[in-house]
mmJSON file of the N, C-alpha and C atoms, coordinates in Angstrom:
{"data_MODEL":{"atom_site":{
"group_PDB":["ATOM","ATOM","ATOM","ATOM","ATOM","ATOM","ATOM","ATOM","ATOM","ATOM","ATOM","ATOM","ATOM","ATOM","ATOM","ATOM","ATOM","ATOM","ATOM","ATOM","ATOM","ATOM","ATOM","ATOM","ATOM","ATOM","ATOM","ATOM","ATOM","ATOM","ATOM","ATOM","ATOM","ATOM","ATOM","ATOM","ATOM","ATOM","ATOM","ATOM","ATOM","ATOM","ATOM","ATOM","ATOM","ATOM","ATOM","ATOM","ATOM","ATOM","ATOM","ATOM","ATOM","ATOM","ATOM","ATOM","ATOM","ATOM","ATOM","ATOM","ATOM","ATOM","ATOM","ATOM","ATOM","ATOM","ATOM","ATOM","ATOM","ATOM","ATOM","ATOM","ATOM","ATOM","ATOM","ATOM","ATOM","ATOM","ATOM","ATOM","ATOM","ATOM","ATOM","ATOM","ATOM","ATOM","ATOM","ATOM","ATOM","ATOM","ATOM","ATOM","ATOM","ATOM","ATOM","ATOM","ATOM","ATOM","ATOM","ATOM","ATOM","ATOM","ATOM","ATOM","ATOM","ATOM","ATOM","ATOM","ATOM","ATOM","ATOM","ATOM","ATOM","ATOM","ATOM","ATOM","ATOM","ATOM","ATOM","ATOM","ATOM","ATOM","ATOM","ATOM","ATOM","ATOM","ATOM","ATOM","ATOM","ATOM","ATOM","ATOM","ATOM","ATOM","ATOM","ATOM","ATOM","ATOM","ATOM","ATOM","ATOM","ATOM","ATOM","ATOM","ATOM","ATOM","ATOM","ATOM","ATOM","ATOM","ATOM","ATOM","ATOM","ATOM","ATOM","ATOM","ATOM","ATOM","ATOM","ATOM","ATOM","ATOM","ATOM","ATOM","ATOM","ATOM","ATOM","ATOM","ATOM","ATOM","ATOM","ATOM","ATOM","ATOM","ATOM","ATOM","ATOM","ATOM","ATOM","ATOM","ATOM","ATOM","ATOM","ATOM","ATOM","ATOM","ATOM","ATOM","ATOM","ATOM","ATOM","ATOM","ATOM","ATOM","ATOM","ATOM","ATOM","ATOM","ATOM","ATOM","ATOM","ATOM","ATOM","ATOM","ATOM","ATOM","ATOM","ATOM","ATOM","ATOM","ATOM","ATOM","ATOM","ATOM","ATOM","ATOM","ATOM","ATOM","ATOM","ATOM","ATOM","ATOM","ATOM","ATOM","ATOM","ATOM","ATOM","ATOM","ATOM","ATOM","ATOM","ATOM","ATOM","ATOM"],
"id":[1,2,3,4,5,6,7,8,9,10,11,12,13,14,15,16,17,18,19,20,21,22,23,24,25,26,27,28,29,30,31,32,33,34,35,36,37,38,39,40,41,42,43,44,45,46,47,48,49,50,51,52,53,54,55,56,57,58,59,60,61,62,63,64,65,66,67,68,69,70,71,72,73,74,75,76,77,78,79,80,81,82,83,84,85,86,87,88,89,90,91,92,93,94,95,96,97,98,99,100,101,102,103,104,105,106,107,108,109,110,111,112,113,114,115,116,117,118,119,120,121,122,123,124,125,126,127,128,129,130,131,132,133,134,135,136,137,138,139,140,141,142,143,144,145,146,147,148,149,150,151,152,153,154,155,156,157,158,159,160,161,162,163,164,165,166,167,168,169,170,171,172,173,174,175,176,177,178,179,180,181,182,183,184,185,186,187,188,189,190,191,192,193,194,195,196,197,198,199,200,201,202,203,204,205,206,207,208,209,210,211,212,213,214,215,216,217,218,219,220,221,222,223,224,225,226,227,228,229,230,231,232,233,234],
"type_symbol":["N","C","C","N","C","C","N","C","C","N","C","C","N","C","C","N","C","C","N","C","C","N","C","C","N","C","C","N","C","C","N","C","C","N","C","C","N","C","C","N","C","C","N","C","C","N","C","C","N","C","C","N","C","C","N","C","C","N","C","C","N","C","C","N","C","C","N","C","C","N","C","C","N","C","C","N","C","C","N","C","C","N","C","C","N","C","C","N","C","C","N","C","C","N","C","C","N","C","C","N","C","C","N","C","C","N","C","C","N","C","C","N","C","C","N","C","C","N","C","C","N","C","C","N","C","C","N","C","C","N","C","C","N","C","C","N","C","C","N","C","C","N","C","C","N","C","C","N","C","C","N","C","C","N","C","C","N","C","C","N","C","C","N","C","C","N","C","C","N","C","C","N","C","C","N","C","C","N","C","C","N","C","C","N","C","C","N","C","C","N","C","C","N","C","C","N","C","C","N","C","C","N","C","C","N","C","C","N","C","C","N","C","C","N","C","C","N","C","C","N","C","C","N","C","C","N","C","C","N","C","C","N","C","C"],
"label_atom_id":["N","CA","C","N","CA","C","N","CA","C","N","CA","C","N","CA","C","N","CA","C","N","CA","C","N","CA","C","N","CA","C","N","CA","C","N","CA","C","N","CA","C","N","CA","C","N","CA","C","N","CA","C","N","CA","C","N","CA","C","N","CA","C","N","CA","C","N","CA","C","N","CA","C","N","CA","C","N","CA","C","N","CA","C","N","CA","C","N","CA","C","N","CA","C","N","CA","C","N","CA","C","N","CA","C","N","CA","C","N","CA","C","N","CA","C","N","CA","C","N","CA","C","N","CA","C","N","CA","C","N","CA","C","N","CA","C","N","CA","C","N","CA","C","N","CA","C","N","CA","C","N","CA","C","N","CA","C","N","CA","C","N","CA","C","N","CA","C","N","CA","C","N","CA","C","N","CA","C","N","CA","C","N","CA","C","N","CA","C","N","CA","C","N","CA","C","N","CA","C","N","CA","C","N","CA","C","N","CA","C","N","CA","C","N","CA","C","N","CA","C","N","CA","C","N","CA","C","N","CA","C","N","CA","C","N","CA","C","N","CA","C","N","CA","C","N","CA","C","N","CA","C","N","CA","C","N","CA","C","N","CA","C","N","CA","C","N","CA","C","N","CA","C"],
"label_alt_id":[null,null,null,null,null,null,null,null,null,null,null,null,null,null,null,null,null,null,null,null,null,null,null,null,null,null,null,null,null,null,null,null,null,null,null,null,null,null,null,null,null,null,null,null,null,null,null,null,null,null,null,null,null,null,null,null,null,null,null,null,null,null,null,null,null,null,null,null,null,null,null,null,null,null,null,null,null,null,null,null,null,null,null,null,null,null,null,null,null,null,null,null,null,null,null,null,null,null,null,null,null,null,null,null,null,null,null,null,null,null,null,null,null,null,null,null,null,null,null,null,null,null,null,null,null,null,null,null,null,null,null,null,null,null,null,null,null,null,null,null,null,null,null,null,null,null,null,null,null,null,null,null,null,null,null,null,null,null,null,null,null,null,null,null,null,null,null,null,null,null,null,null,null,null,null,null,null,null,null,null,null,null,null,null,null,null,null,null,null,null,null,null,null,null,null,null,null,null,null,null,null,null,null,null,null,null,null,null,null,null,null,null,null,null,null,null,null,null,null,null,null,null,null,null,null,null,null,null,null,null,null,null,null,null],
"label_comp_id":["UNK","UNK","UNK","UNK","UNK","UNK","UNK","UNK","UNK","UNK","UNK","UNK","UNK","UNK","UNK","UNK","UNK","UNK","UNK","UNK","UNK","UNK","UNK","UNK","UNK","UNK","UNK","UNK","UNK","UNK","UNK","UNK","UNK","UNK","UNK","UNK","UNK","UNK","UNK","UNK","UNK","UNK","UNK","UNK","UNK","UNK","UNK","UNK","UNK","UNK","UNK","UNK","UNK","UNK","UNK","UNK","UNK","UNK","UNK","UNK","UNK","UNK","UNK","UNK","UNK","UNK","UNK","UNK","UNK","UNK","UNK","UNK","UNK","UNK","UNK","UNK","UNK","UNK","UNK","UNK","UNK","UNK","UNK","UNK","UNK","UNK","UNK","UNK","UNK","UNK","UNK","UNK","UNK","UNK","UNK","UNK","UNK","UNK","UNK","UNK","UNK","UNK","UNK","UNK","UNK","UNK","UNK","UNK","UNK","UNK","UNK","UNK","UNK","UNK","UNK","UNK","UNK","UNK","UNK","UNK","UNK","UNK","UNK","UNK","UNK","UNK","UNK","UNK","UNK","UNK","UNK","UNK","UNK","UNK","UNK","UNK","UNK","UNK","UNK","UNK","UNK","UNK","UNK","UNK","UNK","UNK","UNK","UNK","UNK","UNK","UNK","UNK","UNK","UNK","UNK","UNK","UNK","UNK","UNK","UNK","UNK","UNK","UNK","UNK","UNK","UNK","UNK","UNK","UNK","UNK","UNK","UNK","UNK","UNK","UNK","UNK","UNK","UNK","UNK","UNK","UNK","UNK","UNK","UNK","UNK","UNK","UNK","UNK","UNK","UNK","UNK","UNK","UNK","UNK","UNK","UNK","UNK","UNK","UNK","UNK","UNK","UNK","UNK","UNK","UNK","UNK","UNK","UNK","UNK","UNK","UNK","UNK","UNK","UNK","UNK","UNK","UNK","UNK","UNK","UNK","UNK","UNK","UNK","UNK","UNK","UNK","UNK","UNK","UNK","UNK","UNK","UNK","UNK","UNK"],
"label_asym_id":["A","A","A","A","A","A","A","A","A","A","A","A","A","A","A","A","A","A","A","A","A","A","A","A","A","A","A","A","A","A","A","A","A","A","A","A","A","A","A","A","A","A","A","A","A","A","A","A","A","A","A","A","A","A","A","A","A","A","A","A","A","A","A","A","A","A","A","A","A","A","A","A","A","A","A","A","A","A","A","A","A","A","A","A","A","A","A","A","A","A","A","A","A","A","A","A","A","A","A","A","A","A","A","A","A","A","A","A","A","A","A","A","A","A","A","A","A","A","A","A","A","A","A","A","A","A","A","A","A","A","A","A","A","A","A","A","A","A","A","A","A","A","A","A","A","A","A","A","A","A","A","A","A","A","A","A","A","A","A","A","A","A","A","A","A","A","A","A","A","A","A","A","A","A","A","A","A","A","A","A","A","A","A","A","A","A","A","A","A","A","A","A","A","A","A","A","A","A","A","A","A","A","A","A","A","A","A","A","A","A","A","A","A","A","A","A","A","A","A","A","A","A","A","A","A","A","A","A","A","A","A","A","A","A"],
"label_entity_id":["1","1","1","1","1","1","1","1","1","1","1","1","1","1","1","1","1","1","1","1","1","1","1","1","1","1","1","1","1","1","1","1","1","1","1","1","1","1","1","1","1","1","1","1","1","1","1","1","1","1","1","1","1","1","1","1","1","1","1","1","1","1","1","1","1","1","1","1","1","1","1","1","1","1","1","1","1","1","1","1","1","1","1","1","1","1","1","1","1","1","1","1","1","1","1","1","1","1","1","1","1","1","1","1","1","1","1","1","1","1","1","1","1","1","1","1","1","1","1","1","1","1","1","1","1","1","1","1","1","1","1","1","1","1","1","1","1","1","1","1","1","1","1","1","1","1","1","1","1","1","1","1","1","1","1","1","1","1","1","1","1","1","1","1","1","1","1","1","1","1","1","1","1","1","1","1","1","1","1","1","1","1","1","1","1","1","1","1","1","1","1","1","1","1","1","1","1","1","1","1","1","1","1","1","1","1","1","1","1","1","1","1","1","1","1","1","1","1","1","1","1","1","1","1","1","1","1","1","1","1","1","1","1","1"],
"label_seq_id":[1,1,1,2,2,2,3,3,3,4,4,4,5,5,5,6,6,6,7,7,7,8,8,8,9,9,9,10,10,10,11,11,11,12,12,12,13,13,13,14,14,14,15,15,15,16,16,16,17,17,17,18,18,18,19,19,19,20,20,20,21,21,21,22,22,22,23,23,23,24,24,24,25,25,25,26,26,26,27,27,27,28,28,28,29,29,29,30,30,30,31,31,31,32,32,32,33,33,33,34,34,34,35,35,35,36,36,36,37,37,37,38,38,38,39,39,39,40,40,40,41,41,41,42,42,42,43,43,43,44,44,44,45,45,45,46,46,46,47,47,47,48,48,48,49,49,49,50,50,50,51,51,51,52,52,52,53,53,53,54,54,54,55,55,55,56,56,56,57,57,57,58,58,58,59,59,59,60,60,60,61,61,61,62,62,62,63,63,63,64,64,64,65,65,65,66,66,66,67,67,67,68,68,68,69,69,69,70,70,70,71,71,71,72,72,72,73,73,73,74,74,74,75,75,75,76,76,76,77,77,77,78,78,78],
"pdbx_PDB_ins_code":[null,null,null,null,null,null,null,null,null,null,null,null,null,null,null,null,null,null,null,null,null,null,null,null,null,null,null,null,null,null,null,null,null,null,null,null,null,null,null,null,null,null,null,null,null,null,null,null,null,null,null,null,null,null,null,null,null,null,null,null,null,null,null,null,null,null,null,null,null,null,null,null,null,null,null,null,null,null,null,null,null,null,null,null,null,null,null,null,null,null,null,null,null,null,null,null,null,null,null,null,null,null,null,null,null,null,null,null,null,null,null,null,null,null,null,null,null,null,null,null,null,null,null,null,null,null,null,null,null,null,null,null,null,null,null,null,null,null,null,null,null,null,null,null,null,null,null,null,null,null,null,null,null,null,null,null,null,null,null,null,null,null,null,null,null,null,null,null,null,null,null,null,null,null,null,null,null,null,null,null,null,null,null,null,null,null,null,null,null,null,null,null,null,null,null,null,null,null,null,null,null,null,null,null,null,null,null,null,null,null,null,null,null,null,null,null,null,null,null,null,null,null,null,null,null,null,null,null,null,null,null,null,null,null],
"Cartn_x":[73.644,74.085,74.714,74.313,74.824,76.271,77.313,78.206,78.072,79.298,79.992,80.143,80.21,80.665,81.294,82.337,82.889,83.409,83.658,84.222,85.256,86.782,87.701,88.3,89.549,90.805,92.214,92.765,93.573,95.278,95.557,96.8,97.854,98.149,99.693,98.648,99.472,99.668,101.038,101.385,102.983,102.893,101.752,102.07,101.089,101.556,101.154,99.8,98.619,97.259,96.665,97.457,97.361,96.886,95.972,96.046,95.661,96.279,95.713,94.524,93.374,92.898,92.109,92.111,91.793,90.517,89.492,88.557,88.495,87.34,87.48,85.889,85.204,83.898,84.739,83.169,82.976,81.588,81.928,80.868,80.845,79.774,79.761,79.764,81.229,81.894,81.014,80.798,79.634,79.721,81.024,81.369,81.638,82.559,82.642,82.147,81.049,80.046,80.617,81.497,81.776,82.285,82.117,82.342,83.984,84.403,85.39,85.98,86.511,87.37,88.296,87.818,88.54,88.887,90.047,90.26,91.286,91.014,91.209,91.706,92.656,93.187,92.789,92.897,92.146,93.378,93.271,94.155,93.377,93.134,92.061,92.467,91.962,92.493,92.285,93.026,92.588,93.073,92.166,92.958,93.701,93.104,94.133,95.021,95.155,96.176,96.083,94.431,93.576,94.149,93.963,93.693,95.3,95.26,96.108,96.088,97.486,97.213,95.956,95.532,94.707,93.42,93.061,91.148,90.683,89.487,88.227,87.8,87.494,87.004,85.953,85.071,84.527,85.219,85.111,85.648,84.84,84.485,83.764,84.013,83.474,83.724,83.751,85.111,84.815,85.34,85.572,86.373,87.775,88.762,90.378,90.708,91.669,92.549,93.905,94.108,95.692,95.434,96.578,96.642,95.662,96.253,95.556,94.544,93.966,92.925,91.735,90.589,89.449,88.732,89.013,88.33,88.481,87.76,87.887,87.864,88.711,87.583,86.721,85.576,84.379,84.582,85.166,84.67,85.204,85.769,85.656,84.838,84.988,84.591,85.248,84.574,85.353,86.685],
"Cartn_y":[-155.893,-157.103,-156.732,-157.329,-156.759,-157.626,-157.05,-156.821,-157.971,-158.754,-159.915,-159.2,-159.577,-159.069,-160.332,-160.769,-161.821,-160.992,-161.545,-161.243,-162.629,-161.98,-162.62,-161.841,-162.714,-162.268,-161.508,-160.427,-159.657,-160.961,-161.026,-161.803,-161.006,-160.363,-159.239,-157.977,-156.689,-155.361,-155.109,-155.471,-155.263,-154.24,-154.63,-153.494,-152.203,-151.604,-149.767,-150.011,-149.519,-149.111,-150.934,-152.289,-153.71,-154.261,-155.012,-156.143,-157.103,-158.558,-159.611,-160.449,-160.48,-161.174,-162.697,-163.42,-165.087,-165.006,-165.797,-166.06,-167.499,-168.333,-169.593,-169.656,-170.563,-171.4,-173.29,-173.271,-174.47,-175.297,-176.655,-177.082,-178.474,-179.457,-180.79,-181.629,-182.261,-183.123,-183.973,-184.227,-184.833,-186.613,-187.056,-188.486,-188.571,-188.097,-188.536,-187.859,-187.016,-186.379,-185.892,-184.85,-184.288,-182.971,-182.255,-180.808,-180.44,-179.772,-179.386,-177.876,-177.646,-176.196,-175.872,-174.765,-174.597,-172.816,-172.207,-171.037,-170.47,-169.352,-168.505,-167.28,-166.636,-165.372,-164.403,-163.667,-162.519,-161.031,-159.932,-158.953,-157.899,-157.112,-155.911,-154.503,-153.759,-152.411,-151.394,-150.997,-150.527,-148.857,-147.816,-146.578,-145.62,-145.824,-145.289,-146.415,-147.312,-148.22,-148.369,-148.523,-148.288,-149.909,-150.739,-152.301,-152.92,-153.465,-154.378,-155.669,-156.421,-158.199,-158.575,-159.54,-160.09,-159.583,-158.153,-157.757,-158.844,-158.738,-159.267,-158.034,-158.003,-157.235,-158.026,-157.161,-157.657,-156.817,-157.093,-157.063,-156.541,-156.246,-155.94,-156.146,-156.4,-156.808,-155.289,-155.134,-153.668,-153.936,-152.52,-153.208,-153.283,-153.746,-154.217,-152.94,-152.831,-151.781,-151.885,-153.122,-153.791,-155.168,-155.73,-156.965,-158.25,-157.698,-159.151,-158.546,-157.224,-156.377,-155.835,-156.539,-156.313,-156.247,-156.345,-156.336,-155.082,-154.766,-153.125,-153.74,-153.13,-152.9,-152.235,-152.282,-151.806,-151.452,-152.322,-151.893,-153.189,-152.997,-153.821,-154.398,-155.543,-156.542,-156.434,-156.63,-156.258,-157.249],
"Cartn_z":[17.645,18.305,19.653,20.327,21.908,22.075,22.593,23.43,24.49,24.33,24.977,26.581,27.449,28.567,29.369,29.937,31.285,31.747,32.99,34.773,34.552,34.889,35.235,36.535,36.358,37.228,36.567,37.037,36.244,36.417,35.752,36.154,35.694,34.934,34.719,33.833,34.432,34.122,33.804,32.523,32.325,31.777,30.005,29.031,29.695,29.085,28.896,28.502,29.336,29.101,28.702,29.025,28.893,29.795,30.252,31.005,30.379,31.106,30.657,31.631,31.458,31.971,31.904,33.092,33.053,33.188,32.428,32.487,32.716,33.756,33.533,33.166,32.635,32.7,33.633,33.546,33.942,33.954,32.924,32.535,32.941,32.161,32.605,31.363,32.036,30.565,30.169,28.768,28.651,28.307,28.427,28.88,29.798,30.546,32.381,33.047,32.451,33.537,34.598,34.341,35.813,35.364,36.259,36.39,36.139,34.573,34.254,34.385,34.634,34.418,33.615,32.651,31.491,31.832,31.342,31.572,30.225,29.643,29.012,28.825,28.256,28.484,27.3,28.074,27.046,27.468,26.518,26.853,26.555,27.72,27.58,27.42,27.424,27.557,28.527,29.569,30.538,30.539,30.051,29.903,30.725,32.241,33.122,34.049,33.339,34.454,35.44,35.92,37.363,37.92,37.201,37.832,38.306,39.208,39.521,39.423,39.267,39.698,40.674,40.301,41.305,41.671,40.899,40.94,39.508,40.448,40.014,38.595,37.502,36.503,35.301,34.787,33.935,32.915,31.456,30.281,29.152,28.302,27.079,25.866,24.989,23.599,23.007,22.434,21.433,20.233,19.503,18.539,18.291,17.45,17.568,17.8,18.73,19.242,18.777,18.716,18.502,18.023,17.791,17.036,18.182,19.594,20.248,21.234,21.405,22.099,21.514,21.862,21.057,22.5,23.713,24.804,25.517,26.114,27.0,28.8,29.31,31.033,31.359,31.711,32.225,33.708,34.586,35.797,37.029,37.978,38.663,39.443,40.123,41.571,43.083,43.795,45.317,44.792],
"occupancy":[1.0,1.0,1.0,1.0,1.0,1.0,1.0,1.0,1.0,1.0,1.0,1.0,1.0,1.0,1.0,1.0,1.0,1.0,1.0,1.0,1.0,1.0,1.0,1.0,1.0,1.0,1.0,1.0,1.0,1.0,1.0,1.0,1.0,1.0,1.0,1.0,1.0,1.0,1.0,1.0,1.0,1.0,1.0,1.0,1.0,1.0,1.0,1.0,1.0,1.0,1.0,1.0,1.0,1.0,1.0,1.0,1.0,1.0,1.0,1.0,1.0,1.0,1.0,1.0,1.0,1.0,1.0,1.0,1.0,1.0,1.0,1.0,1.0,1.0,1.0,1.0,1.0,1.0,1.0,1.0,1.0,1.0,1.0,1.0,1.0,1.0,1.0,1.0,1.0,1.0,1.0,1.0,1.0,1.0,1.0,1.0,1.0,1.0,1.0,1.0,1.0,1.0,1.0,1.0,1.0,1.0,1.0,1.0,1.0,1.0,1.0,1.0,1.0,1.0,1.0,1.0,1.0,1.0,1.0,1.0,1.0,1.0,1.0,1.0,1.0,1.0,1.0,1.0,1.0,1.0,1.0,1.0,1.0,1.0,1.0,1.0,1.0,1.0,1.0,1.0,1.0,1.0,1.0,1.0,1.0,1.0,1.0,1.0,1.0,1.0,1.0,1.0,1.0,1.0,1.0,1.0,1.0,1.0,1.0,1.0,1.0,1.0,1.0,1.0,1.0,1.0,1.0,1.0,1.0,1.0,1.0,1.0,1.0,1.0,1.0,1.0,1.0,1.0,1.0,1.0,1.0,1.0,1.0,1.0,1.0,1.0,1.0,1.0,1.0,1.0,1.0,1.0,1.0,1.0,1.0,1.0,1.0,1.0,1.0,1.0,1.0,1.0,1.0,1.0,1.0,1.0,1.0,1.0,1.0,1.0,1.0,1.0,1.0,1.0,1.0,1.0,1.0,1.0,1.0,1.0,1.0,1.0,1.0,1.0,1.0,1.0,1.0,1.0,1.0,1.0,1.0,1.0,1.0,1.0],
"B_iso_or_equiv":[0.0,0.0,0.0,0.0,0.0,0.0,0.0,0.0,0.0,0.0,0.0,0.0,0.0,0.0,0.0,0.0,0.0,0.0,0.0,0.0,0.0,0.0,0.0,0.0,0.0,0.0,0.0,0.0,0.0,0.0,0.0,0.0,0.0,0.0,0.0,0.0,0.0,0.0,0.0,0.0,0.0,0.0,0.0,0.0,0.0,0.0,0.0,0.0,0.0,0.0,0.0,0.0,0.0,0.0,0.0,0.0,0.0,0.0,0.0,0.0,0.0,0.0,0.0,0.0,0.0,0.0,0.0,0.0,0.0,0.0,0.0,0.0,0.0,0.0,0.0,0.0,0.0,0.0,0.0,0.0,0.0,0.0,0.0,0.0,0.0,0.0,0.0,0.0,0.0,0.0,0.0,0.0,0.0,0.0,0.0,0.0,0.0,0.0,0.0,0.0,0.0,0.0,0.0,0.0,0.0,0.0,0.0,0.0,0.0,0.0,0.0,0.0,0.0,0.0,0.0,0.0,0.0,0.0,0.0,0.0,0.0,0.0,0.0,0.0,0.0,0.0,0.0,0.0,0.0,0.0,0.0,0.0,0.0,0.0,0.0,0.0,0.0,0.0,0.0,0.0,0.0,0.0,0.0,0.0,0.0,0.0,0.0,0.0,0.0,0.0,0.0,0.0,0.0,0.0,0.0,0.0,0.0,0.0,0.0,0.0,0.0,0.0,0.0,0.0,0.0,0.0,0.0,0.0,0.0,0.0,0.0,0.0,0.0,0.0,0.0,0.0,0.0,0.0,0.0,0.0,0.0,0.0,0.0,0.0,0.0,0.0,0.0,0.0,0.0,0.0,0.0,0.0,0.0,0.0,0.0,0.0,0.0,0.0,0.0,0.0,0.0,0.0,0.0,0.0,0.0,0.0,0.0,0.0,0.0,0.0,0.0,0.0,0.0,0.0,0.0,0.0,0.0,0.0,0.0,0.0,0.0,0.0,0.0,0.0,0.0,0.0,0.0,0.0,0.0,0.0,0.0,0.0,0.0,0.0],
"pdbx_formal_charge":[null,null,null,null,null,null,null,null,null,null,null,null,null,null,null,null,null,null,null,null,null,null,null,null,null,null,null,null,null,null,null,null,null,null,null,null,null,null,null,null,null,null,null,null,null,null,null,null,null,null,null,null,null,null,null,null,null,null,null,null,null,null,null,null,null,null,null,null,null,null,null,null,null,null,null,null,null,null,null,null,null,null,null,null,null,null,null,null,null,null,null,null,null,null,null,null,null,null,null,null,null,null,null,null,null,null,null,null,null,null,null,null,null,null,null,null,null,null,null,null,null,null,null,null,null,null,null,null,null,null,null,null,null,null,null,null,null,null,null,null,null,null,null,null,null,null,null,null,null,null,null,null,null,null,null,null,null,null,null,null,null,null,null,null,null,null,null,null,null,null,null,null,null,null,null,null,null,null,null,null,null,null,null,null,null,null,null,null,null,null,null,null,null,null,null,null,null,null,null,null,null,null,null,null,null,null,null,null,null,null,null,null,null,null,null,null,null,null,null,null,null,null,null,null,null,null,null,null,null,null,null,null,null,null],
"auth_seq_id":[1,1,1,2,2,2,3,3,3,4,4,4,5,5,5,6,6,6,7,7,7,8,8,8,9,9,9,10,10,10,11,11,11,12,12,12,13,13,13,14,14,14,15,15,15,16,16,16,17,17,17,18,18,18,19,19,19,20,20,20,21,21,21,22,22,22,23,23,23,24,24,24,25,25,25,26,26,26,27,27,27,28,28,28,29,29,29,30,30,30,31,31,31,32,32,32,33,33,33,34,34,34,35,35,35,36,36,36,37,37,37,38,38,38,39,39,39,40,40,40,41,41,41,42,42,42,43,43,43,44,44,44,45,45,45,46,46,46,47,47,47,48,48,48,49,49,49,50,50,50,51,51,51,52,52,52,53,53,53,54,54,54,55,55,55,56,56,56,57,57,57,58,58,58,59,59,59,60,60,60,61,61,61,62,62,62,63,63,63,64,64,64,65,65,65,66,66,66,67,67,67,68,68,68,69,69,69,70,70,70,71,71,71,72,72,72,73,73,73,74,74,74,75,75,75,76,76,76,77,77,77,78,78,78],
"auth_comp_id":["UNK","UNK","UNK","UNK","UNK","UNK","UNK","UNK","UNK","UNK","UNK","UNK","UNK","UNK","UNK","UNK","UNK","UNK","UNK","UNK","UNK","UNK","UNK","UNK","UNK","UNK","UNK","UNK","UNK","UNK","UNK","UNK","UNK","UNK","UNK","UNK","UNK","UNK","UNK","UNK","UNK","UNK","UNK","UNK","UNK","UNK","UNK","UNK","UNK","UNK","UNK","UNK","UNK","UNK","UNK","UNK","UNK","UNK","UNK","UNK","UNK","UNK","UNK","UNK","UNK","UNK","UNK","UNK","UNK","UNK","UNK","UNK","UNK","UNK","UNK","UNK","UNK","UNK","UNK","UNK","UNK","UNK","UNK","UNK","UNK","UNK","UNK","UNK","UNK","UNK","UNK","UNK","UNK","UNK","UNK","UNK","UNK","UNK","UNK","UNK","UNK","UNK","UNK","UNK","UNK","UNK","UNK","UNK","UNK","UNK","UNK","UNK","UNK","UNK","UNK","UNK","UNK","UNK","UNK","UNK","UNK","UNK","UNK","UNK","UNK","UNK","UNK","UNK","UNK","UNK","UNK","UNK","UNK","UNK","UNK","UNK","UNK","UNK","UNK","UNK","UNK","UNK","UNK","UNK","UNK","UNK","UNK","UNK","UNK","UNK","UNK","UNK","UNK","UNK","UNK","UNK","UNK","UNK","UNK","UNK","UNK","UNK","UNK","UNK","UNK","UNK","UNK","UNK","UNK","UNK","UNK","UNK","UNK","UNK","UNK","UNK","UNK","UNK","UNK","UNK","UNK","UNK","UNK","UNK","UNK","UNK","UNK","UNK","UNK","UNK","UNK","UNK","UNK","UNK","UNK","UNK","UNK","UNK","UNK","UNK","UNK","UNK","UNK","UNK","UNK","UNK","UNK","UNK","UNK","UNK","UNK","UNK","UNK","UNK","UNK","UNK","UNK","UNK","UNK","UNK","UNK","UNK","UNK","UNK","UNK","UNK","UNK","UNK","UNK","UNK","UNK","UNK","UNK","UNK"],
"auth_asym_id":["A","A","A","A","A","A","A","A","A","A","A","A","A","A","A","A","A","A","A","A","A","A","A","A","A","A","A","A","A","A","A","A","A","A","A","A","A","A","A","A","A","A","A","A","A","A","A","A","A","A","A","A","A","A","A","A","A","A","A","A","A","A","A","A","A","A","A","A","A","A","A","A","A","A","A","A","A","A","A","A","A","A","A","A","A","A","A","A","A","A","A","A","A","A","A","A","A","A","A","A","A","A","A","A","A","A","A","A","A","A","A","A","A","A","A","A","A","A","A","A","A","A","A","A","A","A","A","A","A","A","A","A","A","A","A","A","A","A","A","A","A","A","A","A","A","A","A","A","A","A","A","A","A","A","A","A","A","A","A","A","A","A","A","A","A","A","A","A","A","A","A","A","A","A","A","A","A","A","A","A","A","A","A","A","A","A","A","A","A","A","A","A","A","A","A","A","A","A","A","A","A","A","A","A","A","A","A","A","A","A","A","A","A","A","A","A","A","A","A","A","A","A","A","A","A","A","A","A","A","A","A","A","A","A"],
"auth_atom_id":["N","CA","C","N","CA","C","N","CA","C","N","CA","C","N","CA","C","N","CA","C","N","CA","C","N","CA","C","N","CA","C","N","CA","C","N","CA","C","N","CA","C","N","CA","C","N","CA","C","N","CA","C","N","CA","C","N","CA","C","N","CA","C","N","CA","C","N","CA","C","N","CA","C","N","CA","C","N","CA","C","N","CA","C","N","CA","C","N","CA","C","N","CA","C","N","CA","C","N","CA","C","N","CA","C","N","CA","C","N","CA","C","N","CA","C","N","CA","C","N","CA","C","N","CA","C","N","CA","C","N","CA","C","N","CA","C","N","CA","C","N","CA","C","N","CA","C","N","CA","C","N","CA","C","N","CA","C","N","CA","C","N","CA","C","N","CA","C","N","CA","C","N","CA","C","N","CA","C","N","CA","C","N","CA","C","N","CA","C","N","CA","C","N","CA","C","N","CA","C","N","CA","C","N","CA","C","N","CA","C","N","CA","C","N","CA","C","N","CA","C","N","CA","C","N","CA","C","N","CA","C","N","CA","C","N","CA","C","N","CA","C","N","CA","C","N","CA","C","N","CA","C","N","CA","C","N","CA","C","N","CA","C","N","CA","C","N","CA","C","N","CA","C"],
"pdbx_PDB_model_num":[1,1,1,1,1,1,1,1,1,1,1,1,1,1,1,1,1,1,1,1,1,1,1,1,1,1,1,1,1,1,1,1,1,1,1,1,1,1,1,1,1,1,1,1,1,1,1,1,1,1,1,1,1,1,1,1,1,1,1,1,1,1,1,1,1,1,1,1,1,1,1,1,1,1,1,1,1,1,1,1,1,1,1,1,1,1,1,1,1,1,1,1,1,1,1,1,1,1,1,1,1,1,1,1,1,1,1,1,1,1,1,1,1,1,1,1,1,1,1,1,1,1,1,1,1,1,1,1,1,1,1,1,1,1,1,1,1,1,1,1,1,1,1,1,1,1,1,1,1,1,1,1,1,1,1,1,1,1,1,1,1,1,1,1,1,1,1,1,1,1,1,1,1,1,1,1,1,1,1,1,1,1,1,1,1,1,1,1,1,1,1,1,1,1,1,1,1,1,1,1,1,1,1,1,1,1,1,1,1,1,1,1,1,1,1,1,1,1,1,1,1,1,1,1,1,1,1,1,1,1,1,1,1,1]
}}}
């Protein structure tokens, strides 16, 4: 089974080898027909504490690391 992958935005590097990152979609509500934005947090694992606030990163589905980290970083975006 292949591996989840999104591209968010990093929003805090607090914890140790942690980030949290925002993912949004955006779809079309299907009663008022109009283009919604929904966004999501996710907490990844980043092993050298490369990323800062505010990069662009995609994410990976792995397996549980910790109670709320099942996601990895792969790699950043300009």
């Amino acid at each position: 089974m292949p591996k989840r992958i999104l591209q968010g935005t990093v929003v805090s590097n607090k914890g140790d080898k942690t980030v949290v990152v925002s993912v949004e979609r955006r779809f079309r509500h299907p009663l008022l027909d109009k283009i919604v934005r929904r966004s999501k947090k996710y907490h990844a694992h980043d092993e050298g504490n490369l990323v800062q606030v505010g990069d662009v990163v995609r994410i990976e589905e792995c397996r549980p690391i910790s109670k709320l980290k099942c996601w990895k970083v792969i790699g950043g975006e300009a």
